[in-house]
C-alpha atoms as one frame of an Amber mdcrd trajectory, in Angstrom:
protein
  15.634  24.919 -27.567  18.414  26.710 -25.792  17.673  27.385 -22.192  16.580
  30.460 -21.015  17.460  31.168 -17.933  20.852  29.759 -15.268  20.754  26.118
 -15.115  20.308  24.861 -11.661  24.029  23.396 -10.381  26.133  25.028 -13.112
  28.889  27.801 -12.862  28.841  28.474 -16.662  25.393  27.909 -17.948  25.844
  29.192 -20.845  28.788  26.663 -22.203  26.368  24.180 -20.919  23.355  25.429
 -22.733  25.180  25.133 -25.949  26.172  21.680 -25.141  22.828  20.639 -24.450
  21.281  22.551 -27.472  23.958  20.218 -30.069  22.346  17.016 -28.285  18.923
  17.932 -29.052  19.485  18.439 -32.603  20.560  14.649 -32.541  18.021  12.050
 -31.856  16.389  11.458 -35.236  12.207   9.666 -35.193  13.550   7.742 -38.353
  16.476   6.182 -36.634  14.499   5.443 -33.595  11.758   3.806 -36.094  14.307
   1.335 -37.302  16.078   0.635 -33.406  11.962  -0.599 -32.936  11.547  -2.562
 -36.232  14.690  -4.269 -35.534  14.239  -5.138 -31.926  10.768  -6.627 -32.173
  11.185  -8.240 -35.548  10.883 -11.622 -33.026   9.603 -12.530 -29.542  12.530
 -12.444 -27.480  11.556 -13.664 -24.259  14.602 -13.376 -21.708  17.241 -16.413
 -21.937  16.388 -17.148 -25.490  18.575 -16.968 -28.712  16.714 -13.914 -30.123
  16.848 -12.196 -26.846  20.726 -12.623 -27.116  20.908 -11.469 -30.467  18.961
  -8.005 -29.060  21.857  -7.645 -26.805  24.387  -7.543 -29.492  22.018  -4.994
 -31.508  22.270  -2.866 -28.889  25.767  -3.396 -27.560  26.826  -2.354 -31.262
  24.781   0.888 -31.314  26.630   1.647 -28.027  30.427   1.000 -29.640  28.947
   3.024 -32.525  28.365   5.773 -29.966  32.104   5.661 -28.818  31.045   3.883
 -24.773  33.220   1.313 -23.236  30.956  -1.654 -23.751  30.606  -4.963 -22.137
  27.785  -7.636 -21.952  27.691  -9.153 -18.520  25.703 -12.449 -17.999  23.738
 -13.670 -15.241  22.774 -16.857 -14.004  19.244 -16.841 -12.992  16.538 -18.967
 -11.977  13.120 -18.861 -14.060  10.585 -20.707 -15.959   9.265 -21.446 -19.374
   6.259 -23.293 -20.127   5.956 -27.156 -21.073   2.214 -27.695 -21.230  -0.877
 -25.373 -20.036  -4.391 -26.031 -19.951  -7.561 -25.031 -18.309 -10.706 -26.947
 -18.866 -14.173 -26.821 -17.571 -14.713 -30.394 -15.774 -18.479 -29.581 -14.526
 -21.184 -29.066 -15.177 -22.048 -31.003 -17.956 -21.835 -29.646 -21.312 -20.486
 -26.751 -20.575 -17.099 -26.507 -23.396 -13.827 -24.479 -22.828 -10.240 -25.260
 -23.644  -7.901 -22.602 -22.899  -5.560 -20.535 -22.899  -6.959 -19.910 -26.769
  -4.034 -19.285 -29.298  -3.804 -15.189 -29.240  -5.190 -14.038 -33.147  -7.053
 -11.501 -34.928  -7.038 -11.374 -38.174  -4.760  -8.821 -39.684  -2.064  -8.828
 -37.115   0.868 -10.191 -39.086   2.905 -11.254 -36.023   0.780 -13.246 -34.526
   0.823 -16.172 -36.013   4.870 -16.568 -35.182   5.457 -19.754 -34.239   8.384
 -18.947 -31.753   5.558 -16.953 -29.572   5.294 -18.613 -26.411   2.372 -19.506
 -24.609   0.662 -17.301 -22.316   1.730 -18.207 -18.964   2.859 -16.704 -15.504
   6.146 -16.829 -14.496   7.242 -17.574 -11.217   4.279 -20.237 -11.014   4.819
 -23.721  -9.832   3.530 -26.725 -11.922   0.122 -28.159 -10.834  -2.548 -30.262
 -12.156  -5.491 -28.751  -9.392  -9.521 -29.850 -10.311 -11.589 -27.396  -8.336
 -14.693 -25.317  -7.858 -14.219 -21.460  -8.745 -14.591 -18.775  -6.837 -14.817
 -15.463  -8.448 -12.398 -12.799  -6.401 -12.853  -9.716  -8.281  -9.311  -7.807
  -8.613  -7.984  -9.991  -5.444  -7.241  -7.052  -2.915  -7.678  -7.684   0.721
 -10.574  -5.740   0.544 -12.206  -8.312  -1.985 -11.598 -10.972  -0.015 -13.233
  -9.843   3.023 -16.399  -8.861   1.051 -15.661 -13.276   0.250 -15.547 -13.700
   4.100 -18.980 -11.388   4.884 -20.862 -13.603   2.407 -19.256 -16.515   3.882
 -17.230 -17.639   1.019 -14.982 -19.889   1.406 -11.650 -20.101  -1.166  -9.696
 -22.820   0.998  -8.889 -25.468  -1.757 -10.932 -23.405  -4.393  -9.361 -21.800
  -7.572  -9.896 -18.140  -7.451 -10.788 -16.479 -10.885  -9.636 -12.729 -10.248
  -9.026  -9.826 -12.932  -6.131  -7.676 -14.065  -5.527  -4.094 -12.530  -5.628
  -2.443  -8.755  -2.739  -4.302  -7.372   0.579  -6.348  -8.924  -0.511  -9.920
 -10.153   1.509 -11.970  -7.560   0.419  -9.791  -4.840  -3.150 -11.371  -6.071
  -1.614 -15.143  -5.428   0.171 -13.775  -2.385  -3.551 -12.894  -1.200  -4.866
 -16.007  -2.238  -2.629 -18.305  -1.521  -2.655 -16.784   2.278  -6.507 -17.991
   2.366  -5.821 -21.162   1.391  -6.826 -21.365  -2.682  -5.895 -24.096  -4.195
  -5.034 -22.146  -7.797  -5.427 -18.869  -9.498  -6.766 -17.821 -12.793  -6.214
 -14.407 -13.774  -7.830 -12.897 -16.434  -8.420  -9.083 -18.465 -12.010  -8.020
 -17.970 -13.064  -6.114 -21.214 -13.935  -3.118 -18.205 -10.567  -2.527 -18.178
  -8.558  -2.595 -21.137 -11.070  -4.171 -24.009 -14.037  -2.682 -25.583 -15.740
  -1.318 -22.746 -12.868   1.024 -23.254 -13.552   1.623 -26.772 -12.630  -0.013
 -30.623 -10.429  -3.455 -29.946  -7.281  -4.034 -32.187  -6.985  -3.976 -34.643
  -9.662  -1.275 -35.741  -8.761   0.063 -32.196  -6.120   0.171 -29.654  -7.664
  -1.742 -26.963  -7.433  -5.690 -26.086  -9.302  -7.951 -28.131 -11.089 -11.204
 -26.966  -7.863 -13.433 -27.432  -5.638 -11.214 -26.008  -3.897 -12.352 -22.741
  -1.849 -10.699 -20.349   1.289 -12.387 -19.305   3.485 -12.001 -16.397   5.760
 -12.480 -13.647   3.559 -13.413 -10.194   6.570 -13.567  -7.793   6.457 -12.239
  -4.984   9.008  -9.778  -5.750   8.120  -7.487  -2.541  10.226  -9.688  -0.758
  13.201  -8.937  -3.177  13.385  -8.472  -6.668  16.039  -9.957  -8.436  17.461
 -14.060  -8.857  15.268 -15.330  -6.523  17.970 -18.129  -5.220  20.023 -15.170
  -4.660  18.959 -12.123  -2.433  21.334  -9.227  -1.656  24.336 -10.851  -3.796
  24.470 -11.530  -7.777  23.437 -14.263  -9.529  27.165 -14.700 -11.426  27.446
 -17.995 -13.383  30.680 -18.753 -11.580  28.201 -18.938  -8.665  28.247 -22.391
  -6.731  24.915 -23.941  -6.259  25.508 -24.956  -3.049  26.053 -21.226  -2.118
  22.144 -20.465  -3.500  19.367 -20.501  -1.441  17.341 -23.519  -2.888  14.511
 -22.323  -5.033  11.479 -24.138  -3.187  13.093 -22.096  -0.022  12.687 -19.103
  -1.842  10.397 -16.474  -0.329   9.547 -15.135  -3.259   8.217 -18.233  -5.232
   4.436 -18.715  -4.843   3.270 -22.080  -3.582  -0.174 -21.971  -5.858  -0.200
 -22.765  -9.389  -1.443 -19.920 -11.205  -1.847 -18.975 -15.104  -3.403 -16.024
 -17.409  -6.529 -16.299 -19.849  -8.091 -13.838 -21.990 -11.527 -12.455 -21.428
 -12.965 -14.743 -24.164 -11.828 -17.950 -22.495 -12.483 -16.472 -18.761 -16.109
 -15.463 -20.078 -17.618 -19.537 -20.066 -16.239 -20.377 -16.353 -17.827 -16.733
 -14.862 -21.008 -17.121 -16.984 -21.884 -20.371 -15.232 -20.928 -19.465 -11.673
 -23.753 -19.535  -9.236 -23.886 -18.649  -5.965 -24.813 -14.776  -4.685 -24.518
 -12.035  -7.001 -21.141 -10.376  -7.056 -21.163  -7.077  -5.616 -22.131  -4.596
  -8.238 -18.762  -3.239  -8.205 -17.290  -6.140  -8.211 -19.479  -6.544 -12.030
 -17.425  -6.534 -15.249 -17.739  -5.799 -19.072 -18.994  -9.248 -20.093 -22.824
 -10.006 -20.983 -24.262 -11.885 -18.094 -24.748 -11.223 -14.499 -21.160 -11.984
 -12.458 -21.757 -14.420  -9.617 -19.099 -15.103  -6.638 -19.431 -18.869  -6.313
 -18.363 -21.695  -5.239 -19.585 -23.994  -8.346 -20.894 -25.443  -9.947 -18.051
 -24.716 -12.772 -15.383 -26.559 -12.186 -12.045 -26.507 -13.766  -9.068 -28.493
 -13.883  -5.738 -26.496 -14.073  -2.441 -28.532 -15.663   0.588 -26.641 -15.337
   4.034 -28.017 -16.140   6.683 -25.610 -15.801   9.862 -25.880 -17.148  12.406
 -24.289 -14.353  16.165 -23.795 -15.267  19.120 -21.782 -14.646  18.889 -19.841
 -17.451  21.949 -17.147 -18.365  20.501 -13.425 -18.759  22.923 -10.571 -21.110
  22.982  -6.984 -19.632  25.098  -4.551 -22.114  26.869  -2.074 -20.317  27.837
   1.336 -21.929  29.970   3.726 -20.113  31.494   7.313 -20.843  34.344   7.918
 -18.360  34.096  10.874 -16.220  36.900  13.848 -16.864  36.913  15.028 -13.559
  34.782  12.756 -10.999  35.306   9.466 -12.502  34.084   7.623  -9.928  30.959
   9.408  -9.246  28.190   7.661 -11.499  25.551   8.643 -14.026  23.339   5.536
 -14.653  20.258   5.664 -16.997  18.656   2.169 -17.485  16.032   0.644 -19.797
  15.596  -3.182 -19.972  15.073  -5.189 -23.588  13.467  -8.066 -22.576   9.948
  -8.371 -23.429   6.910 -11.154 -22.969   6.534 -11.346 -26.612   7.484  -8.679
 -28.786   7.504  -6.103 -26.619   7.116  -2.782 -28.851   5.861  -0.382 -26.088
   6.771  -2.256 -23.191   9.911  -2.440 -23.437  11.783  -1.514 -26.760   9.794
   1.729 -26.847  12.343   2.712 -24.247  15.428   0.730 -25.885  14.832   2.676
 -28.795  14.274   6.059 -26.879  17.507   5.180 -25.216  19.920   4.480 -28.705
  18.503   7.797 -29.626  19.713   9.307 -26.578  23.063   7.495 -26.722  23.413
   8.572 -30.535  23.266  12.283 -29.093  25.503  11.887 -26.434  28.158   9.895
 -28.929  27.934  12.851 -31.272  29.180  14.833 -28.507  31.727  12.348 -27.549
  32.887  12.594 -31.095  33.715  16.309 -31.016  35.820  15.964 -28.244  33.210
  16.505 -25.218  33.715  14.466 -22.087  31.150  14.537 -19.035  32.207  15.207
 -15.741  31.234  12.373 -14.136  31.462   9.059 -15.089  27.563   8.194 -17.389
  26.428   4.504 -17.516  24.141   3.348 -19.839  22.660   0.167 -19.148  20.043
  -1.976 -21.436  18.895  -4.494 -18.490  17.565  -8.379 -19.171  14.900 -10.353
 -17.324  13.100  -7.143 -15.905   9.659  -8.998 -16.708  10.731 -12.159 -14.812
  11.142 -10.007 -11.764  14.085  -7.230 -12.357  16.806  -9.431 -12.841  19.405
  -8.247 -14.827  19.333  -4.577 -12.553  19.061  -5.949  -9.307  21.959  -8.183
  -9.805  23.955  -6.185 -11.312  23.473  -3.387  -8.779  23.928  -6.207  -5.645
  27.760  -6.986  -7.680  28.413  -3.402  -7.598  27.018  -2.231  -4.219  30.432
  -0.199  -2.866  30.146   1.291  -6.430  27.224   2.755  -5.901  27.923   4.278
  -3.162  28.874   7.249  -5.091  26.360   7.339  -7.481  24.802  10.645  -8.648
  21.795   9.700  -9.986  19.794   6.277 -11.737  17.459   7.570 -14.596  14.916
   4.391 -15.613  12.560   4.658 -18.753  10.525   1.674 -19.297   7.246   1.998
 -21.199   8.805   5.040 -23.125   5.836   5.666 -25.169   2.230   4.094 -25.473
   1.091   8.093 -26.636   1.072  11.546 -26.158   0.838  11.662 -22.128   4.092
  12.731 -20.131   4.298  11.480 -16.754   6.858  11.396 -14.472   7.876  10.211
 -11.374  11.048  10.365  -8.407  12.503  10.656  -5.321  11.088  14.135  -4.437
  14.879  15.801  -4.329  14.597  15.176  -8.437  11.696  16.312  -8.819  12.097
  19.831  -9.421  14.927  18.422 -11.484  12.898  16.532 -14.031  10.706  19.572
 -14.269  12.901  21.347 -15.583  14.742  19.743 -17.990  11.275  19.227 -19.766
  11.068  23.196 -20.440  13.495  23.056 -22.744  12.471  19.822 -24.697  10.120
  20.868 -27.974   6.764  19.241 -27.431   5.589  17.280 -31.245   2.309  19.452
 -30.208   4.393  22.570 -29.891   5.960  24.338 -27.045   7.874  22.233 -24.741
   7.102  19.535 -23.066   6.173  21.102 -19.782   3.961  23.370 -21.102   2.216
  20.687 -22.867   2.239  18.220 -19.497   0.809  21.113 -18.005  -2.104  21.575
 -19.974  -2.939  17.633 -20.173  -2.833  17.754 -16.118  -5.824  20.867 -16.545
  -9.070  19.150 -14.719 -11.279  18.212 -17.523  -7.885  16.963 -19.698  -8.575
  14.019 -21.488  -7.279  10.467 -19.428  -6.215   7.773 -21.178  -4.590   6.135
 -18.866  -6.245   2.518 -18.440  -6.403  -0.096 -15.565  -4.222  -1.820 -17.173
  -1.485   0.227 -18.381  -1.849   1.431 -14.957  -0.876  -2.005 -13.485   1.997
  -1.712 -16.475   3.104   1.688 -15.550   1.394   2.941 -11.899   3.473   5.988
 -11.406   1.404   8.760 -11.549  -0.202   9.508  -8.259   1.816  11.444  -6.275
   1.245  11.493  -2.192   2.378  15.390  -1.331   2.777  17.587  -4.772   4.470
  20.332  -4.578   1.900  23.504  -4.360   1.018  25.272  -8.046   3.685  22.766
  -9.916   2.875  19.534 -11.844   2.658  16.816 -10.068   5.956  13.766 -10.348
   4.917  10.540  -8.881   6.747   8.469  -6.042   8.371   5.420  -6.828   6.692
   2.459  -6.084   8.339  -0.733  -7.730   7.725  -3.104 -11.048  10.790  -1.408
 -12.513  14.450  -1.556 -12.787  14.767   1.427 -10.459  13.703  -0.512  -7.436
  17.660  -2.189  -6.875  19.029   1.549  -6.780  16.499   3.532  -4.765  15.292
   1.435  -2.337  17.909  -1.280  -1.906  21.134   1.225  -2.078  19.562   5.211
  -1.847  20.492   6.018  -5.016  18.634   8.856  -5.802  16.294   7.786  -9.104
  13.274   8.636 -11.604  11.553   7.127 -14.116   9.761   9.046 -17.020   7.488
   7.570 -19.837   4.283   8.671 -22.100   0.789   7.356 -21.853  -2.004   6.737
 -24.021  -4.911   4.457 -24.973  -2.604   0.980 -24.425  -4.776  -1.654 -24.162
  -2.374  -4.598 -25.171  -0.143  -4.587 -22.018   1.773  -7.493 -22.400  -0.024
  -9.377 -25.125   1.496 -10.724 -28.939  -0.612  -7.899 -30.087   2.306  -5.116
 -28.195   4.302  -5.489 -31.852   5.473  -3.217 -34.201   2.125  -3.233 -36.062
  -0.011  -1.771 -33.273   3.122   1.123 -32.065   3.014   2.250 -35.860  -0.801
   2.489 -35.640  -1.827   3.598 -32.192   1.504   4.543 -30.189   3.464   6.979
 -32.320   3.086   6.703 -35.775   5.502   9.449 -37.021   7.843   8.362 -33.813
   8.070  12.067 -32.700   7.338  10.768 -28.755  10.365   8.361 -29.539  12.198
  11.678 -30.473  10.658  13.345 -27.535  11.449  10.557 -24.560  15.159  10.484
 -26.195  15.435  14.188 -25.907  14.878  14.104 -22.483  16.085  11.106 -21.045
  19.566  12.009 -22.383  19.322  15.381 -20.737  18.511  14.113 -17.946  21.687
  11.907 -17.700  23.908  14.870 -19.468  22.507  17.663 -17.018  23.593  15.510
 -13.484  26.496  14.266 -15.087  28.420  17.859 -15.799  26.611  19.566 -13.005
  29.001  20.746 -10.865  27.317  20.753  -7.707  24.531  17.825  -7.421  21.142
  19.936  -8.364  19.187  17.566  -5.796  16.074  19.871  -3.968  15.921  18.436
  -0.315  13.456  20.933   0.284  11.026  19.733  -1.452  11.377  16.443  -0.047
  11.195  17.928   3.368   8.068  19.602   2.905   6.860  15.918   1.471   8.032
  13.964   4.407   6.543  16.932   7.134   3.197  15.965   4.850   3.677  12.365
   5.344   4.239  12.136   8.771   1.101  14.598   9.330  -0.707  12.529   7.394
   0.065   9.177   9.647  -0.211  11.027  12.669  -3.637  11.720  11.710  -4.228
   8.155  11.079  -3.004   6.850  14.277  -5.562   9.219  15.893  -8.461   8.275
  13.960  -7.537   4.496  14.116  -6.081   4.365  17.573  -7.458   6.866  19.617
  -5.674   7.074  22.882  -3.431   4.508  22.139  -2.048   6.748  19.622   2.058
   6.672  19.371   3.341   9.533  19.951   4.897  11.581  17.141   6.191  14.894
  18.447   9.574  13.757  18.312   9.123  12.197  14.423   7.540  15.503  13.512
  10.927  17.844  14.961  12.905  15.677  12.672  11.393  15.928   9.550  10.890
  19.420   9.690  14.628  19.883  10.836  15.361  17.980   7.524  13.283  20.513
   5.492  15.111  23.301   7.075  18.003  21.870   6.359  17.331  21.262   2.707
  16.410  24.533   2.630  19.475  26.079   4.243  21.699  23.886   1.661  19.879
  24.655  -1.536  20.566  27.925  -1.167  24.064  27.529  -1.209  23.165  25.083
  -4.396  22.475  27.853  -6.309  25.354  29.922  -5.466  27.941  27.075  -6.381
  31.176  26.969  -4.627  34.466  27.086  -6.199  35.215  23.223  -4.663  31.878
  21.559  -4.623  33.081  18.177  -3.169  32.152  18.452   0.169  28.299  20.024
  -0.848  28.115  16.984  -3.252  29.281  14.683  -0.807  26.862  15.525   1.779
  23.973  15.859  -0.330  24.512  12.386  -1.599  25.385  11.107   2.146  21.464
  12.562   3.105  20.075  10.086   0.971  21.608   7.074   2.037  20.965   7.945
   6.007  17.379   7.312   4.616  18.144   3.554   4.607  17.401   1.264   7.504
  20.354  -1.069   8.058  17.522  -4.070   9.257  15.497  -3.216   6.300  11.548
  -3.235   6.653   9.531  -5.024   8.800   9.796  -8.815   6.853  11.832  -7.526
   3.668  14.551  -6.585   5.033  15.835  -6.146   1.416  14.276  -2.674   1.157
  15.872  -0.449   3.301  14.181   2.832   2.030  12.992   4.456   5.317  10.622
   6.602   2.906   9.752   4.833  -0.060   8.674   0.995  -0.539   6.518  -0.543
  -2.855   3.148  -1.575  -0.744   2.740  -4.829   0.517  -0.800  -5.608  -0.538
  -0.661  -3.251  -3.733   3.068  -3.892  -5.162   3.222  -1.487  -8.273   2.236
   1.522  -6.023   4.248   3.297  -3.793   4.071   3.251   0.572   5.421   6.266
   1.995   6.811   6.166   5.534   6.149   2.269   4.917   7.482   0.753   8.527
   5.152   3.481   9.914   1.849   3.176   7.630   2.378  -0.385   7.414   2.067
  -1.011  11.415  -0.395   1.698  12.045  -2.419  -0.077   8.952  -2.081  -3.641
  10.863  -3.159  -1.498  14.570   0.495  -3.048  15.522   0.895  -0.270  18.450
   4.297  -1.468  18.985   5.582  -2.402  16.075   4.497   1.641  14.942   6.282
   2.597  17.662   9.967   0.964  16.910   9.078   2.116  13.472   8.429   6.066
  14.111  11.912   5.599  15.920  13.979   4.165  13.349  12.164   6.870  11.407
  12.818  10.115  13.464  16.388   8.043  13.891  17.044   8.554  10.295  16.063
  12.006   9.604  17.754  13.121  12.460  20.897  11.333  10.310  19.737  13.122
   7.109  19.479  16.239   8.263  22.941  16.262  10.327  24.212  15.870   6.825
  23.043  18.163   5.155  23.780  20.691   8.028  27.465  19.581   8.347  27.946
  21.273   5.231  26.303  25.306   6.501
C-alpha cells in the first residue's frame, strides 16, 4: 500500500512513499516459513552448540542482505541443570516424582533427547524437605491474605502459580517472608483446558507441559549479573566482577517449575483452611492453603558457569547522519525450541532485513545509520542487549530510535506498545501495512479493540508478553502500551533514554515456554499460512526504514505530555486519598509537566513544517528524552534511571509510571515521595527547557 497522505518528518513524501511501497512487496510468508523450520529444528538453549550454530544462520541471512556483520560474544554467568527432583516425603502413600518428562503423543519434537529439563534459571542448588504452603499467584496481596489466616511460610516451601506478576518477583516475595523453597507451577485456569482443547487437538497447555524460566531478580538490573552497568566481555578479569553470591539479583531460595499434572498430588492433599475462593484453580478438588501435611523434598543441583553468549550484529551505514542510530532488536535464544517465543520474531526480522537488502541492492542508502541486532540470553535475564548496550553507552547517546519484537506472532492480535512520543508513530506506520484479513493493519487492530472483540490473550501469554494495558491513552485512538520490562528494550529505554517500542501479535498461546512452543504447534495454531510472519516483517522494517530517512525525528512529545499531566493527576489523587493532610505537595510537579506538554506541543508543530537544517530540532528532541533520566537512578536500582517508566517492583513484567513517586506514595514513605516529586518536577523542568531551546 502506498501512503496516502504526507508522511510525518519527511520533506519529500512522495520519494519516500515509493521507497517504502518496494519494501513491502519484499518479505515473502514462504521464506519466513523456512527462517522458522530452520531455527527450531533443535532446542537451542543459550551457550549451547546449536544455539551457536543459530547465530551463524542468521549472521549469513544478514551478509546475504548486504549489512556489515559481526558476532560479538559475551561472557556471562548462568546455570544449567545437573539433577532435579521433587518428591512427596509425607504423608504416607501419597506417590509423586517430578518434574514428569514433557510428552503427548503426536508431538514429534518432544521426545529430543538434547531437550533440557525443566528448570528455573537463576536458582541456587538446594536439597530443602518441607511442609507446603499453597501461595496462590505469590503477590503481596496473597501473602497478606497468608498473614490474616495466620499462615506462616518461614522455612515452608511455597507452591504458587504462573501469571499476575514476573516469576522471580514470586521468590523475591517469598524469599522476603522467610520460605524455605518455591515451586511454581501452570494452573489449567490459566493456560490449560479450563481455557479450552489442550495440544495437541488444541492450542492450550497440556498436563505435562511446564513452564520454564529465568527467576532473577532482574528489577535490580538486567543483564550479566556479576556485571551491572559495564559488559560482560570475555577479556573481562574475574577479579574485576562482582562475585556471583554478592549479586543482588541472584535469589537465595531454591526454586523450580512443575506442570499442573505433577503440582495436582501435593495441592490435592494440602489441609489446612480453604483457600480463598479466588485464590481456587482449574484442578478437581477443593484448594487448601496449608501448612501440611504434604511434604516435599526439593533436590536442586545447578550447574553455574561462565558461559560465552553470540549476538550478530547487522548494520547499514548512514549516508548522511552516520552516527545517529536505527536499532531494531529481536533475541534467538529460546528455553527449548522456541517457535513463537522467540524465532517467531527472528524470522519476522530476516524478512524485514531481506526487504531492506533489496533496497540496499538497488543502490538505496538510509540516512541514518540502521542496526539490526539478533540478541542471545534474553530468557536468562536480557543478556546479550543489556551488555551490549552498557559497551556502547556514549554510542547511544545519539540514538534515534530501538524497535524490539519478541513474541512476533502467537495469532491474529496486534498489540503494541512505547514510549508515548512513538506512539502516534507506530500508529501510523500500521495504516499502510495490508492486514491478511484485509484492510490494513490499523483498521483491523481497531476493530479487535471494539468492546465485545474477542480476547485471547491468556494469563500466561500475558506473563510472556504483558504489554497491552496502557495507563493514559490517547482520547478516540487505539490504545499502545507502556513499557514495562521482560524484554530486550529495557537496556535502551530505561537504562540510556533511548526512545523504544515493541510490537507483536496475540492469540490463543497456551505453551509459553514449554517443548510443546515448536514448529509443530506455530504451523497448527500460530500462523499456518505465515501471513502474520509477513505482516510483523512488514512493519517492523518500516518502522526502522521510516525513523531512519526521516529527516526531522517524527517523535510526538505532546502526547507524552498530556500522559505525564495524567500521571501526575493521577498520584496526586492518591496521595490525598492515602495521606490525607500529610499529602506532598504537587503544585510545583504539576507546572512542570504541563510546561513539557506545551512545549511538545509548540515543537511538533514546527515537526511538521520541517526545516531546511533539521539538526538542531533533532538534537533537542532527542536531548528531551534523556533529561528524563535520574543520574542516582531509582530508589534501590539505581540501574534504571527512567524518571517515567520502570518496570514495577512487586509486578516486574508490567510497567510503573512516575515509579520514584508511586512507589513511595505506595510504601506511605512521606519523605521519600517528597525527594521523589522533586527529582521529578527537576527533570521535566530539564525536558521541557529542551524542547523550548529550539522555538
Amino acid at each position: 500500500m502506498t501512503p496516502s497522505a504526507p508522511i510525518f518528518g519527511f520533506r519529500d513524501s512522495s520519494a519516500e512513499g515509493a521507497i517504502e511501497s518496494r519494501f513491502l512487496t519484499v518479505p515473502d510468508p514462504k521464506l519466513a516459513e523456512e527462517h522458522l523450520h530452520t531455527l527450531t529444528q533443535a532446542p537451542h538453549m543459550a551457550g549451547t552448540p546449536e544455539d551457536k550454530a543459530t547465530a551463524y544462520y542468521v549472521a549469513d541471512k544478514f551478509r546475504e542482505a548486504g549489512l556489515e556483520t559481526e558476532i560479538v560474544e559475551y561472557k556471562v554467568w548462568f546455570n544449567e541443570p545437573k539433577e532435579i527432583s521433587v518428591d512427596i516425603t509425607a504423608p504416607a502413600g501419597v506417590k509423586m516424582h517430578g518434574p514428569t518428562r514433557e510428552h503427548v503423543d503426536g508431538d514429534p519434537y518432544d521426545d529430543d533427547p538434547r531437550v533440557v529439563l525443566p528448570f528455573s534459571a537463576m536458582s541456587p542448588s538446594g536439597d530443602v524437605e518441607a511442609d507446603v504452603v499453597y501461595a496462590n499467584y505469590g503477590t503481596p496481596e496473597d501473602f497478606e491474605k497468608l498473614e490474616k489466616l495466620k499462615i506462616d511460610v518461614r522455612g515452608k516451601i511455597v507452591l504458587m502459580r504462573y501469571g499476575q506478576n514476573f516469576r522471580g518477583v514470586k521468590l523475591f516475595i517469598a524469599q522476603q517472608h522467610g520460605a524455605g523453597g518455591v515451586i511454581l507451577y501452570s494452573d489449567p485456569f490459566d493456560d490449560g483446558w479450563r481455557r479450552g482443547d489442550k495440544y495437541p487437538d488444541g492450542p492450550w497447555r497440556p498436563d505435562t507441559g511446564v513452564q520454564r524460566g529465568s527467576v532473577g531478580y532482574m528489577f535490580e538490573f538486567p543483564g550479566d549479573p556479576t556485571t551491572p552497568g559495564f559488559p560482560s566481555l570475555p577479556s573481562l578479569a574475574e577479579s574485576k566482577r562482582i562475585p556471583p553470591e554478592k549479586s543482588a539479583q541472584m535469589p537465595r531460595i531454591p526454586v523450580t517449575p512443575l506442570s499442573y499434572h505433577d503440582a495436582a498430588p501435593i495441592l490435592q492433599h494440602l489441609d489446612g483452611p480453604d483457600s480463598p475462593r479466588e485464590w481456587q484453580g482449574s484442578l478437581p478438588f477443593t484448594y487448601h492453603v496449608g501448612p501440611g501435611p504434604v511434604r516435599v523434598r526439593m533436590h536442586l543441583k545447578q550447574d553455574y558457569q561462565y558461559r560465552i553468549i553470540w549476538d550478530v550484529i547487522g548494520r547499514a551505514r548512514g549516508s548522511e547522519w552516520p552516527d545517529e542510530w536505527v536499532i531494531a532488536g529481536n533475541h534467538r535464544d529460546a528455553w527449548v525450541y522456541g517457535a513463537v517465543d522467540p524465532n517467531s520474531g527472528t524470522a519476522a526480522m530476516l524478512e524485514a532485513v531481506h526487504g531492506v537488502g533489496e533496497l540496499l541492492k538497488s543502490g538505496w542508502r538510509p540516512k541514518r545509520t540502521m542496526i539490526f541486532a539478533s540478541w542471545d540470553g534474553e530468557e536468562e535475564g536480557l543478556m546479550g542487549s543489556t551488555e551490549w548496550a552498557e559497551q556502547h553507552e556514549s554510542d547511544l547517546e545519539k540514538a534515534s530510535a530501538y524497535f524490539n519484537m519478541d513474541v512476533a506472532v502467537s495469532g491474529p492480535r496486534f498489540g503494541a506498545s512505547a514510549v508515548p512520543s512513538l506512539k502516534q508513530f507506530v500508529r501510523d506506520v500500521t495504516k499502510v501495512v495490508a492486514s491478511p484479513k484485509g484492510g490494513t493493519v490499523y483498521e483491523e487492530w481497531r476493530r479487535l479493540d471494539q468492546p465485545g472483540a474477542p480476547l485471547t490473550l491468556s494469563p500466561a501469554e500475558a506473563s510472556a508478553d504483558s504489554r497491552r494495558q496502557p495507563a493514559a491513552p490517547t482520547q478516540g485512538e487505539l490504545p499502545v502500551g507502556d513499557l514495562g520490562s521482560g524484554s530486550d528494550y529495557s537496556a535502551f529505554q530505561q537504562h540510556l533514554g533511548v526512545p523504544s517500542a515493541d510490537i507483536g501479535s496475540s492469540g490463543a498461546y497456551g505453551v509459553y515456554h514449554s517443548v510443546f512452543d515448536n514448529f509443530a504447534w506455530f504451523k497448527k495454531f500460530a500462523d499456518p499460512d505465515f501471513l502474520y510472519e509477513q505482516e510483523m516483517a512488514r512493519v517492523f522494517g518500516l518502522e526502522v526504514l521510516r525513523m531512519a530517512d526521516a529527516d526531522v525525528l517524527p517523535y510526538d512529545y505532546e502526547e507524552y505530555g498530556k500522559e505525564i499531566v495524567a500521571y501526575v493527576e493521577m498520584a496526586r489523587k492518591k496521595a490525598e486519598n492515602k495521606l490525607g493532610k500529610s499529602a506532598p505537595n504537587m503544585s510545583a510537579l504539576i507546572a512542570a509537566a504541563q510546561r513539557f506538554q506545551q512545549a511538545g506541543a509548540k515543537i511538533l508543530s514546527q515537526q511538521k513544517n520541517p526545516p531546511r537544517n533539521p539538526e538542531g530540532i533533532n538534537q533537542a528532541l532527542r536531548g528531551a528524552e534523556r533529561a528524563l533520566l535520574l543520574n542516582q537512578g531509582l530508589p534501590h536500582r539505581p540501574w534504571f534511571r527512567h524518571a517515567i517508566y520502570a518496570p514495577g517492583e512487586y509486578t516486574g513484567y508490567a510497567a510503573v509510571v512516575i515509579p520514584g513517586v508511586n512507589e513511595a506514595l505506595d510504601k506511605g514513605d512521606v519523605e521519600a515521595a517528597r525527594q521523589q516529586i522533586a527529582l521529578l518536577t527537576a527533570a521535566l523542568q530539564d525536558a521541557a527547557s529542551e524542547l523550548e531551546r529550539r522555538l
